[in-house]
MDAnalysis code that builds the backbone (N, CA, C; Angstrom):
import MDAnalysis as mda
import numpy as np

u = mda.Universe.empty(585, n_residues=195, atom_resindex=np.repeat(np.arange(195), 3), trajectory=True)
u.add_TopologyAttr("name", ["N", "CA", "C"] * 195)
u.add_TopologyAttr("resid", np.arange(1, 196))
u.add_TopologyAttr("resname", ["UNK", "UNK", "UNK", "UNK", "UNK", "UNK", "UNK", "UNK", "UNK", "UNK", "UNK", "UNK", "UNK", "UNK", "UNK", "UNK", "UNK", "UNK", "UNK", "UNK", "UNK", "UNK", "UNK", "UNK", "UNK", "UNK", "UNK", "UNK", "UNK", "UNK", "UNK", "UNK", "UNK", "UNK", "UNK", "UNK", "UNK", "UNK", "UNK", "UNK", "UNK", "UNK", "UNK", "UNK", "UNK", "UNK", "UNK", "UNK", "UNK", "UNK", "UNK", "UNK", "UNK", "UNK", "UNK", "UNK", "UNK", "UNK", "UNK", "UNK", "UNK", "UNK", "UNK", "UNK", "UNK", "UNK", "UNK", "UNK", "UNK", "UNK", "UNK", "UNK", "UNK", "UNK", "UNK", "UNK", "UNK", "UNK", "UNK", "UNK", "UNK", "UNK", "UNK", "UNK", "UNK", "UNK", "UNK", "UNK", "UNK", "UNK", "UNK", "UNK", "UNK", "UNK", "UNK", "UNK", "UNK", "UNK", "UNK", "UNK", "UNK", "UNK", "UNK", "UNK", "UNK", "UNK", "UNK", "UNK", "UNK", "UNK", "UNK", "UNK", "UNK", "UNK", "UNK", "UNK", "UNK", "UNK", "UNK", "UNK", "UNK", "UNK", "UNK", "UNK", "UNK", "UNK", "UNK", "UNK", "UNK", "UNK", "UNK", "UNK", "UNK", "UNK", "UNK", "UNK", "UNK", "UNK", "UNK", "UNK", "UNK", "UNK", "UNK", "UNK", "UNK", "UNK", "UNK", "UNK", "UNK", "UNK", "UNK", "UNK", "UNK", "UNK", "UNK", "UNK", "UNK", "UNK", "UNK", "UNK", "UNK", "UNK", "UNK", "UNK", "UNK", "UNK", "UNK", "UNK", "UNK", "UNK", "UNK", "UNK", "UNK", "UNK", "UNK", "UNK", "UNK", "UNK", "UNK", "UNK", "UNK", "UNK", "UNK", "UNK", "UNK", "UNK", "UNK", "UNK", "UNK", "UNK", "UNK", "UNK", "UNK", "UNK", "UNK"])
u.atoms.positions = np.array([
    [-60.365, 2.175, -0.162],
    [-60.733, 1.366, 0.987],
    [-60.855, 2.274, 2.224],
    [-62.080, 2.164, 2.772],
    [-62.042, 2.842, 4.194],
    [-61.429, 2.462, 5.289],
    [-60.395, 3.120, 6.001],
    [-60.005, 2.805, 6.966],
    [-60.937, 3.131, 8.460],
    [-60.815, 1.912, 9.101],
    [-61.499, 2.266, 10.250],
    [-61.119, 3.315, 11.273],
    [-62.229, 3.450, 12.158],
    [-62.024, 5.134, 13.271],
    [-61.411, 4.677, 13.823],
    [-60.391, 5.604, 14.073],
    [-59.102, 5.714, 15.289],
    [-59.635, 4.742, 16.778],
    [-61.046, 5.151, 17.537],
    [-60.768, 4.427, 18.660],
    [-61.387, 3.008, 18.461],
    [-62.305, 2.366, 16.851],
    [-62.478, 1.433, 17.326],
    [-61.025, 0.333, 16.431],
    [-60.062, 0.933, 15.796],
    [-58.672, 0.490, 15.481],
    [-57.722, 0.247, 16.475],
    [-57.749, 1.071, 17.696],
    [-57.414, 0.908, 18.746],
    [-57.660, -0.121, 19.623],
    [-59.233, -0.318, 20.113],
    [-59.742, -1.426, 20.697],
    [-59.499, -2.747, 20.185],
    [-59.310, -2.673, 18.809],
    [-58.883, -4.100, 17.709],
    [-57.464, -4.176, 18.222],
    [-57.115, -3.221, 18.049],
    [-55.114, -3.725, 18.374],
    [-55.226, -4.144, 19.662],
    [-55.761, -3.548, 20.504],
    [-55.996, -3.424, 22.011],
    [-56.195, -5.590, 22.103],
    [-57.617, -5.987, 21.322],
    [-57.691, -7.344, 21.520],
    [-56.572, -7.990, 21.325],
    [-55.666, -7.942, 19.759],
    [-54.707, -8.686, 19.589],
    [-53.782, -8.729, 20.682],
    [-53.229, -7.150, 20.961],
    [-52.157, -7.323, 22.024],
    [-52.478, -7.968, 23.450],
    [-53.709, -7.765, 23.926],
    [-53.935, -8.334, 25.132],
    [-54.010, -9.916, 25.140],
    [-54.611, -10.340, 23.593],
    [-54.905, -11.919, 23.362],
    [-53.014, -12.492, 23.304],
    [-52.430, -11.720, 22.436],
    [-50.934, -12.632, 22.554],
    [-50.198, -12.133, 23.773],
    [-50.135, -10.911, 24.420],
    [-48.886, -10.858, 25.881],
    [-49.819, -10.922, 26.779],
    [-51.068, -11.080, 26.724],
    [-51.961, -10.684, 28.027],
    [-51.758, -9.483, 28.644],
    [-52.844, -9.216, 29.508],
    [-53.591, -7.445, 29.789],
    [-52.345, -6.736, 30.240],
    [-51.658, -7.850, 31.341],
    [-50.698, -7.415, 32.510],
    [-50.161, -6.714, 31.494],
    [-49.193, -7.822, 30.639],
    [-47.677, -7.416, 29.787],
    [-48.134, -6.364, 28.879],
    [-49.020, -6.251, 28.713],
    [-49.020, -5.363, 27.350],
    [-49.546, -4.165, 28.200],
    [-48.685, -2.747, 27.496],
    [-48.991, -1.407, 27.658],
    [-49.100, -1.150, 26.563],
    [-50.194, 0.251, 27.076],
    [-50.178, 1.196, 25.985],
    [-49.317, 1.438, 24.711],
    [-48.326, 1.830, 25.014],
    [-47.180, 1.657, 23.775],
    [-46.966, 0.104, 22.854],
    [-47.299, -0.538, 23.589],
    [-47.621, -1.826, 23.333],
    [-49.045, -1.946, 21.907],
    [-49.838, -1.402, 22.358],
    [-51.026, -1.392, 21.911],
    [-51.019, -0.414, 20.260],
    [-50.510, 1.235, 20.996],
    [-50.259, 1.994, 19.814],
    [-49.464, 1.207, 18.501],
    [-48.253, 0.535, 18.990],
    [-47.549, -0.183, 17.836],
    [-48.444, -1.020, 16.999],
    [-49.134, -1.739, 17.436],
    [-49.889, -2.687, 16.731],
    [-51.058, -2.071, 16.363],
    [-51.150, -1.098, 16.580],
    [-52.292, 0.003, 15.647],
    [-51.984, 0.689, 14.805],
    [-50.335, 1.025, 14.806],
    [-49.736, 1.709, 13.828],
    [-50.097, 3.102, 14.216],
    [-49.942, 3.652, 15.602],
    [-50.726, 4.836, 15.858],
    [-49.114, 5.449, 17.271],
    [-49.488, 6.302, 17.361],
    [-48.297, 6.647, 18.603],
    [-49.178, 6.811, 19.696],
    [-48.272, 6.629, 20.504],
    [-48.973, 6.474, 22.011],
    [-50.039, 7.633, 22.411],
    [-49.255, 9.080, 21.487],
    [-49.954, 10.390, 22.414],
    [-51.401, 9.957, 21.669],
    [-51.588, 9.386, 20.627],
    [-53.122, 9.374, 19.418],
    [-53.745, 8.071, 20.265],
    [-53.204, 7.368, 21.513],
    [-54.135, 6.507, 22.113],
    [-54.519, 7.284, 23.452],
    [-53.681, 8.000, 23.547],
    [-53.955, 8.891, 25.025],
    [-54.941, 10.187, 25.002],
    [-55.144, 10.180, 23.707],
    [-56.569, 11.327, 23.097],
    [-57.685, 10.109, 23.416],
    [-57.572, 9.259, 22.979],
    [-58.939, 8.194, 23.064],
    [-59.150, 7.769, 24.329],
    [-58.019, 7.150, 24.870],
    [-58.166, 6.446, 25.934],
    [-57.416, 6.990, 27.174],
    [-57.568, 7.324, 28.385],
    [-56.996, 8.176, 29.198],
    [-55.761, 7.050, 30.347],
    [-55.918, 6.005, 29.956],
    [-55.181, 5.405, 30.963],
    [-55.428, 3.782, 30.545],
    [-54.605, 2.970, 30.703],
    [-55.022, 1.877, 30.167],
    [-55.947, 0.835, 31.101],
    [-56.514, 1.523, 32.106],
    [-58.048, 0.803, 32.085],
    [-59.225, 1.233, 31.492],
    [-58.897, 2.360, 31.490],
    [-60.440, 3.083, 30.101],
    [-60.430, 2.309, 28.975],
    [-58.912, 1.792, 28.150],
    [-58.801, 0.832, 27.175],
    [-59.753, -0.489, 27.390],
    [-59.257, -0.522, 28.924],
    [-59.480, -2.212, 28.977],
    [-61.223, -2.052, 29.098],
    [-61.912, -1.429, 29.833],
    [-63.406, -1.013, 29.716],
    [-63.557, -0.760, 28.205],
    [-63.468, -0.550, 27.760],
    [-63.821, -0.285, 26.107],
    [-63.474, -1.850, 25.532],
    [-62.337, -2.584, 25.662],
    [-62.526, -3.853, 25.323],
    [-63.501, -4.799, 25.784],
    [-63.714, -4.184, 27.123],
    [-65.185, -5.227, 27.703],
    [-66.309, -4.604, 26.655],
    [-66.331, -3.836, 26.883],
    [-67.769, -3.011, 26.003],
    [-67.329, -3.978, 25.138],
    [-66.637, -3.839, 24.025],
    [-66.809, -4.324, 22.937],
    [-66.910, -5.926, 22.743],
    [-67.039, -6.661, 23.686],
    [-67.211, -7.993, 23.709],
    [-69.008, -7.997, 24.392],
    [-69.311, -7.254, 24.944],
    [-70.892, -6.902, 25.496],
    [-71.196, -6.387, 24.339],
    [-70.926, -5.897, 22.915],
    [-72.120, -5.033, 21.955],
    [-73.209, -6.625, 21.566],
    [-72.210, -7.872, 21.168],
    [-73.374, -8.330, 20.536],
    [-74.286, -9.361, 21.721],
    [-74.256, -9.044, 22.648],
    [-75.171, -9.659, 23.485],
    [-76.187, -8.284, 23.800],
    [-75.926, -7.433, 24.012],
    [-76.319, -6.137, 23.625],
    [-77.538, -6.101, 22.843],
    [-76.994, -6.290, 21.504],
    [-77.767, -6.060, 20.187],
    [-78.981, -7.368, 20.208],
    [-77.971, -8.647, 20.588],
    [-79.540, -9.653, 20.743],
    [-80.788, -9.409, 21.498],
    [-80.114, -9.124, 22.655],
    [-81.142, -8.897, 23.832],
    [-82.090, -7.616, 23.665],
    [-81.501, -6.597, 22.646],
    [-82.467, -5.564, 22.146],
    [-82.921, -5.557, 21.092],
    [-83.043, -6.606, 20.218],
    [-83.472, -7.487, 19.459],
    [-84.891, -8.242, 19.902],
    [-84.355, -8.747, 20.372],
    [-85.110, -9.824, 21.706],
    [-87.070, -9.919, 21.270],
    [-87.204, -8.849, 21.906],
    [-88.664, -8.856, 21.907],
    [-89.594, -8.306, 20.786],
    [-89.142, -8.456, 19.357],
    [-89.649, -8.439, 18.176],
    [-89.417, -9.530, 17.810],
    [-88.637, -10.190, 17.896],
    [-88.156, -11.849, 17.165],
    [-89.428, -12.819, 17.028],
    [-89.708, -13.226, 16.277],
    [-91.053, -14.280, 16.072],
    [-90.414, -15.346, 15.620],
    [-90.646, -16.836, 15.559],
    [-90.007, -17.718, 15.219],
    [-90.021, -18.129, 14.203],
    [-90.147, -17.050, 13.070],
    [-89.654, -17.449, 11.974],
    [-88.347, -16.352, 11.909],
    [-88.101, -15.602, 12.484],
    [-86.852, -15.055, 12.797],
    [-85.697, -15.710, 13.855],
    [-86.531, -16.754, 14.634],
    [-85.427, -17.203, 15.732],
    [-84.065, -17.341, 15.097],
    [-83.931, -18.419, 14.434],
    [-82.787, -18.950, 14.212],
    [-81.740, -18.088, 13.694],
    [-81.889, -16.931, 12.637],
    [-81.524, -15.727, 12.347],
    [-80.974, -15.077, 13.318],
    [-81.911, -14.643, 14.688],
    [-81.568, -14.000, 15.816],
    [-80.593, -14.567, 16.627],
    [-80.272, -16.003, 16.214],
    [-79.334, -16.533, 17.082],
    [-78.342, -17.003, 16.402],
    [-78.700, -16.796, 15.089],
    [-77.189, -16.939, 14.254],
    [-76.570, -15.663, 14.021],
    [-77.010, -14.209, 14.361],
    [-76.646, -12.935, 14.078],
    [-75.719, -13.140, 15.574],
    [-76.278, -13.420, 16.641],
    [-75.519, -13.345, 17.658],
    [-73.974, -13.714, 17.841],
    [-74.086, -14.913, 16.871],
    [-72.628, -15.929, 16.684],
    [-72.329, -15.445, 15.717],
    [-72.249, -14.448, 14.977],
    [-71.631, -13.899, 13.988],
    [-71.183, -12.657, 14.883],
    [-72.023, -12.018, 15.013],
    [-71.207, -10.562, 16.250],
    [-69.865, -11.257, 17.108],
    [-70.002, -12.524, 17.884],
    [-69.191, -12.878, 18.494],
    [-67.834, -13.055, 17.452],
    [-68.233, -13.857, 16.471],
    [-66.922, -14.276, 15.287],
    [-66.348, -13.120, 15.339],
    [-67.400, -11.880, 14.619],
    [-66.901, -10.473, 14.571],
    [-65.754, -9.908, 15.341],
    [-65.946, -10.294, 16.246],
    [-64.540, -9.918, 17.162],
    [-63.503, -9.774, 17.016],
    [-62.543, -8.657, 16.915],
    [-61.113, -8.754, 16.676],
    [-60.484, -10.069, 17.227],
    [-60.575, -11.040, 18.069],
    [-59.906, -11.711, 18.614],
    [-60.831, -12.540, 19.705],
    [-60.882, -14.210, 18.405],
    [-61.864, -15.065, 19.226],
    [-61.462, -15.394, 20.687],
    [-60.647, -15.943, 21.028],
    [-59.801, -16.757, 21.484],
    [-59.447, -15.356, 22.931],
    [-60.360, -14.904, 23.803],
    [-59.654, -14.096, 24.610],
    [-59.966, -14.333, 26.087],
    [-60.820, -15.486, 26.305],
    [-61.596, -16.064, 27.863],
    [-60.112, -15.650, 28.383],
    [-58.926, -16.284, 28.255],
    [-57.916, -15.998, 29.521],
    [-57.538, -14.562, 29.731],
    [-58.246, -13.773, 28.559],
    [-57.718, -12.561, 29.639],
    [-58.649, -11.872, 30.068],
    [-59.686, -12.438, 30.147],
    [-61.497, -11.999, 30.538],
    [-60.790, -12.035, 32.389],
    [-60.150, -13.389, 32.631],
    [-59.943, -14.083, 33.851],
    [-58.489, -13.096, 34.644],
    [-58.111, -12.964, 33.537],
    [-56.639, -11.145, 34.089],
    [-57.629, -10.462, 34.102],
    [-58.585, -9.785, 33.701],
    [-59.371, -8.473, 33.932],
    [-59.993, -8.715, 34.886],
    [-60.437, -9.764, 35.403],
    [-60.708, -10.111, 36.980],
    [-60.419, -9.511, 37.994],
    [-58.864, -10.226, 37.784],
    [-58.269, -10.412, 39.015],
    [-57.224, -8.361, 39.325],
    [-56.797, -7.751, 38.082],
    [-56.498, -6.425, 37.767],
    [-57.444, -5.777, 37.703],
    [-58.750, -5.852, 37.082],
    [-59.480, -4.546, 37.424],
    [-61.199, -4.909, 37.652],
    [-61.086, -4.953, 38.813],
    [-62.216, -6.287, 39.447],
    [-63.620, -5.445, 38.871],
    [-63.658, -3.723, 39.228],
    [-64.220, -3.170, 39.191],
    [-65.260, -3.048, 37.281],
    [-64.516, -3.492, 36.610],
    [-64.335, -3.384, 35.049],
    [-65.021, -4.638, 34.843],
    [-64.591, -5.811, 35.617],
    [-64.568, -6.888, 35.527],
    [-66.349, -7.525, 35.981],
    [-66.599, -6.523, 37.505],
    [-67.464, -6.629, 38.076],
    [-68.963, -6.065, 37.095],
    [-68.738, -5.394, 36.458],
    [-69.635, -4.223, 35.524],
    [-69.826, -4.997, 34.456],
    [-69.125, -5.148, 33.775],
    [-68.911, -6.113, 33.051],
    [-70.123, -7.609, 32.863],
    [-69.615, -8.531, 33.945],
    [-70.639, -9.464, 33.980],
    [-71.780, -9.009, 34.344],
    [-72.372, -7.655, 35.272],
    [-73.501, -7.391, 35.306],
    [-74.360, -7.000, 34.041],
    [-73.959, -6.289, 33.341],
    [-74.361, -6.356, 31.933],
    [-74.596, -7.059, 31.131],
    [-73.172, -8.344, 31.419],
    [-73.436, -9.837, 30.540],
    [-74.597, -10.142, 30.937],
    [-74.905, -10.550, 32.355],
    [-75.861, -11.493, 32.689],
    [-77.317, -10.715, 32.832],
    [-77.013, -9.174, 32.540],
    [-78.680, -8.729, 32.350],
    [-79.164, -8.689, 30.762],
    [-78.188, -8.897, 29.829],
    [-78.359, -9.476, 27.940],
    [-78.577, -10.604, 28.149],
    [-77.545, -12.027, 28.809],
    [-78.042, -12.911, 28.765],
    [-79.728, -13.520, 29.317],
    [-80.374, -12.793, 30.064],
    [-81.224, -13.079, 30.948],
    [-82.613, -12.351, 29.846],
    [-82.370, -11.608, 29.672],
    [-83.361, -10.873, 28.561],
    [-83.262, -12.145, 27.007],
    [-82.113, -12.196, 26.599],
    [-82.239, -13.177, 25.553],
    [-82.704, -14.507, 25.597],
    [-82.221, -14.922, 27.059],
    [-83.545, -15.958, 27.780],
    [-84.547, -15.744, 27.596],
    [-85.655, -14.984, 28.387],
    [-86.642, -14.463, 28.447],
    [-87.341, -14.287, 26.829],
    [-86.866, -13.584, 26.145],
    [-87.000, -13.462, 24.538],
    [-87.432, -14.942, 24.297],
    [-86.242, -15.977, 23.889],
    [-86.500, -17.213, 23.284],
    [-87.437, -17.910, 24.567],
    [-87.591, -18.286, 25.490],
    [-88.620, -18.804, 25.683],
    [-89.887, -18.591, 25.400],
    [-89.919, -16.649, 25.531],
    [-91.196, -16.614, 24.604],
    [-91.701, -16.436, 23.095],
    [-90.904, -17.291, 22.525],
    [-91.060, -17.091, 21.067],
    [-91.364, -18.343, 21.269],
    [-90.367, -19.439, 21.751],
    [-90.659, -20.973, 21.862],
    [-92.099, -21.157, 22.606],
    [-92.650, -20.545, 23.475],
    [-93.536, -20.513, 23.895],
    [-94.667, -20.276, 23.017],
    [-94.631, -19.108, 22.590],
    [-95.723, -18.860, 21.510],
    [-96.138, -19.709, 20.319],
    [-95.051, -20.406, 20.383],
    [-94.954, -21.234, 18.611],
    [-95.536, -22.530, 19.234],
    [-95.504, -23.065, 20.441],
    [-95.916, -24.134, 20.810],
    [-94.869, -25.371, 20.880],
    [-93.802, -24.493, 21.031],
    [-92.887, -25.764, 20.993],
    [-91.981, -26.492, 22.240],
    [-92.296, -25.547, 23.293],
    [-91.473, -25.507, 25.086],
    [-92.403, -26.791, 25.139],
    [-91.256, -27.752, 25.742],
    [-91.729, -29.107, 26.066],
    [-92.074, -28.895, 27.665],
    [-93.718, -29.267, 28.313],
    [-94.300, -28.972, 28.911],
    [-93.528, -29.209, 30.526],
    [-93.307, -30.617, 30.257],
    [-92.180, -31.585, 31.553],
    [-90.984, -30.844, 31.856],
    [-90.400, -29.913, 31.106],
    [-89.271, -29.278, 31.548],
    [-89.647, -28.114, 32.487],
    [-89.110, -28.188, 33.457],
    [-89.233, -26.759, 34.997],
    [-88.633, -25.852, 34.161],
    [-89.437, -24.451, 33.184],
    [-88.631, -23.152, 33.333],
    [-87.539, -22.739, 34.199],
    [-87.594, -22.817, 35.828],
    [-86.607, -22.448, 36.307],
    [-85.622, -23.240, 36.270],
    [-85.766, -24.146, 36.216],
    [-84.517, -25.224, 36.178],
    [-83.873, -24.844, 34.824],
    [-84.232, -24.721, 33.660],
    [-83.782, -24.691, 32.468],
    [-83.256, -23.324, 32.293],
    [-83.608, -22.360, 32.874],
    [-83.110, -20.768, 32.999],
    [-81.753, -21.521, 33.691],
    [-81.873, -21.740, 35.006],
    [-80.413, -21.754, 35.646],
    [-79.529, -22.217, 35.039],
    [-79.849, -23.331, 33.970],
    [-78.549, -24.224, 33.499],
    [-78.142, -23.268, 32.397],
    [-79.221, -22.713, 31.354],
    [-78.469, -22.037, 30.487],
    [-77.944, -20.751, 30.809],
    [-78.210, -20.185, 31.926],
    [-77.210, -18.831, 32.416],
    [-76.019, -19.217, 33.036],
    [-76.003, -20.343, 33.872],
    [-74.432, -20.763, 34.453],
    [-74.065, -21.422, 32.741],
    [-74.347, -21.611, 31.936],
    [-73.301, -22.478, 31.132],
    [-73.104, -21.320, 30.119],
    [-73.565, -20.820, 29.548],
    [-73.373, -19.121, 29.339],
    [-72.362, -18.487, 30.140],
    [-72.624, -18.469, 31.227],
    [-71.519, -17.335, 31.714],
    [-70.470, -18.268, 32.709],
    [-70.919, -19.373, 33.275],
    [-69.863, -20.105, 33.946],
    [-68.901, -21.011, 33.289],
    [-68.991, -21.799, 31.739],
    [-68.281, -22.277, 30.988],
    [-66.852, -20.892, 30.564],
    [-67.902, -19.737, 30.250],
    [-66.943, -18.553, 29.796],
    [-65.439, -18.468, 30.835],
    [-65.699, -18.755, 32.046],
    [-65.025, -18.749, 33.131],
    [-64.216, -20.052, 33.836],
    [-65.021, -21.085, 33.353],
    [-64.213, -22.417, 33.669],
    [-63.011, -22.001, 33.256],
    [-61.760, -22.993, 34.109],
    [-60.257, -23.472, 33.860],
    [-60.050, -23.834, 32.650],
    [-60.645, -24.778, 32.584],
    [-60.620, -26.299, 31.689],
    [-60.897, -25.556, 30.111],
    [-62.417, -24.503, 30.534],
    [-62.785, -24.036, 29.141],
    [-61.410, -23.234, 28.852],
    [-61.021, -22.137, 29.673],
    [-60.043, -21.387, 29.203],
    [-58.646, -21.930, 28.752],
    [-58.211, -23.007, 29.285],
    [-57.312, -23.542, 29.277],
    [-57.020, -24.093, 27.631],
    [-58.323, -24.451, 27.354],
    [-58.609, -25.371, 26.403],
    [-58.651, -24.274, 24.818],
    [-58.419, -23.253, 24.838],
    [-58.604, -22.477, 23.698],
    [-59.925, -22.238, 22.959],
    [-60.861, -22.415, 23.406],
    [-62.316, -22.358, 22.956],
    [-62.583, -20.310, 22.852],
    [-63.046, -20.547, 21.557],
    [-63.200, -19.259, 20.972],
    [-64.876, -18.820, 22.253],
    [-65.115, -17.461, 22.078],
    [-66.615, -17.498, 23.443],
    [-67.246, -17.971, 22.149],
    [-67.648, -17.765, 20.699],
    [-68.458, -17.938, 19.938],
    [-68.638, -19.263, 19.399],
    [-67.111, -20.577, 19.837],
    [-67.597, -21.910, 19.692],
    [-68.701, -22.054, 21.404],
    [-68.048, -21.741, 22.023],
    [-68.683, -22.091, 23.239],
    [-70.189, -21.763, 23.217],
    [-70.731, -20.567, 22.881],
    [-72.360, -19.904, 22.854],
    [-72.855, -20.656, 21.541],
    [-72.478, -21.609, 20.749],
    [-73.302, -22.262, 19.780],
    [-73.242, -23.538, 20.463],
    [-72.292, -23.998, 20.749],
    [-72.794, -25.295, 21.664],
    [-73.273, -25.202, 22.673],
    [-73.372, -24.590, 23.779],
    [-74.625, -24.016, 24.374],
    [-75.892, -24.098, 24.119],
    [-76.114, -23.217, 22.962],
    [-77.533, -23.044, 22.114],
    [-77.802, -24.081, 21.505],
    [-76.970, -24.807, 20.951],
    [-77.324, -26.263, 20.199],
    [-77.826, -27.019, 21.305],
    [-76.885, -27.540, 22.302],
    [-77.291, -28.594, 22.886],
    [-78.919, -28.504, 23.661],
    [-79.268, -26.567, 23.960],
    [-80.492, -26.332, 24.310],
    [-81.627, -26.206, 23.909],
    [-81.391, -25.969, 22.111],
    [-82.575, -26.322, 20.952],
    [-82.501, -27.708, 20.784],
    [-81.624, -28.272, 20.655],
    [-81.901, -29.792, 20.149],
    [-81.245, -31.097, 21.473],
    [-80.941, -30.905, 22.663],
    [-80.809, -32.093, 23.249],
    [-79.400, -32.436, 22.826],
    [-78.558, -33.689, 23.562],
    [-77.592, -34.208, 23.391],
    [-77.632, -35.374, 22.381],
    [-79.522, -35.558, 22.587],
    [-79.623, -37.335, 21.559],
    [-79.710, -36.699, 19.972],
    [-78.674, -37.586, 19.649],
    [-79.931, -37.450, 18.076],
    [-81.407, -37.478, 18.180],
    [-82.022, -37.451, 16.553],
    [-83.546, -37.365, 16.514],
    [-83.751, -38.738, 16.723],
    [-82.722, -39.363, 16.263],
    [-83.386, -40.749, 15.998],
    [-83.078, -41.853, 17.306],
    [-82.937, -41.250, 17.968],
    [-82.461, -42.016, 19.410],
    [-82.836, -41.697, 20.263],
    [-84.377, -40.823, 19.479],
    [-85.655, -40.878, 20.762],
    [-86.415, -41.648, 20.980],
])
């Protein structure tokens, strides 16, 4: 059995420990234990434990990343694929369940935090862009709906649900949250038959 590379075994322990004591409580030594690694073999990888915590953002940005550079080959007989690969990268995650400490990396390392959503929201905005024009091409963008209006709602509910109280509060994995999202924006709230 292959064991995985030292720093992305690290970043995995890194999720668990930050998901159960949160960013604050948990140190480094903290982290090494649950990697099964000693502190000096995290201090070769990681120089301080915000380089950690930037590498845990990265690693929650690869699969919005990978969609959005995806994006503009997708034809719609690939859509659904392209947006079920996405919610699988998210599952992928060492640790669904981590919005509340998205909201500690905030408020501790604003700078990490700040970089961070700029990246989110330039994948999310491209993967926009992508599916409308695939939906576009195929003939299926319902004419009566304002593009801009429909951009704004699905980038605040994308990235402002991620951030709600209520969502965080509530234990919602990001990868239940980005399929109901996407559901309710391919198919509406009605059933078919209660059109």
């Amino acid at each position: 059995m292959k064991r995985t590379a030292t720093p992305d075994r690290i970043i995995d322990s890194a999720f668990q420990t930050f998901s159960q004591r949160g960013v604050l409580k948990s140190s480094l030594e903290d982290v090494a234990t649950a990697a099964g690694l000693t502190r000096v073999t995290i201090y070769r990888h990681f120089s301080n434990k915000e380089a950690l915590v930037a590498a845990v953002c990265q690693r929650i940005l690869r699969p919005f990343a990978h969609a959005a550079a995806m994006g503009p080959t997708v034809t719609m007989k690939q859509y659904d694929n392209w947006l079920l690969e996405l919610l699988k990268e998210l599952r992928d995650l060492p640790v669904s369940q981590f919005l509340p400490c998205l909201a500690e990396i905030q408020n501790a390392f604003p700078d990490i935090h700040r970089e961070f959503r700029r990246q989110r929201e330039s994948a999310i905005e491209q993967i926009f862009q992508n599916a409308m024009r695939v939906v576009r091409e195929a003939g299926y963008w319902r004419e009566e709906l304002n593009p801009l209006v429909v951009q704004v709602i699905f980038r605040s509910s994308v990235i402002g649900l991620g951030e709600n109280p209520q969502i965080v509060s509530a234990d919602i994995s990001y990868e239940e949250l980005c399929l109901t999202v996407i559901d309710v924006f391919r198919y509406g709230t009605l059933k078919a038959d209660a059109r």
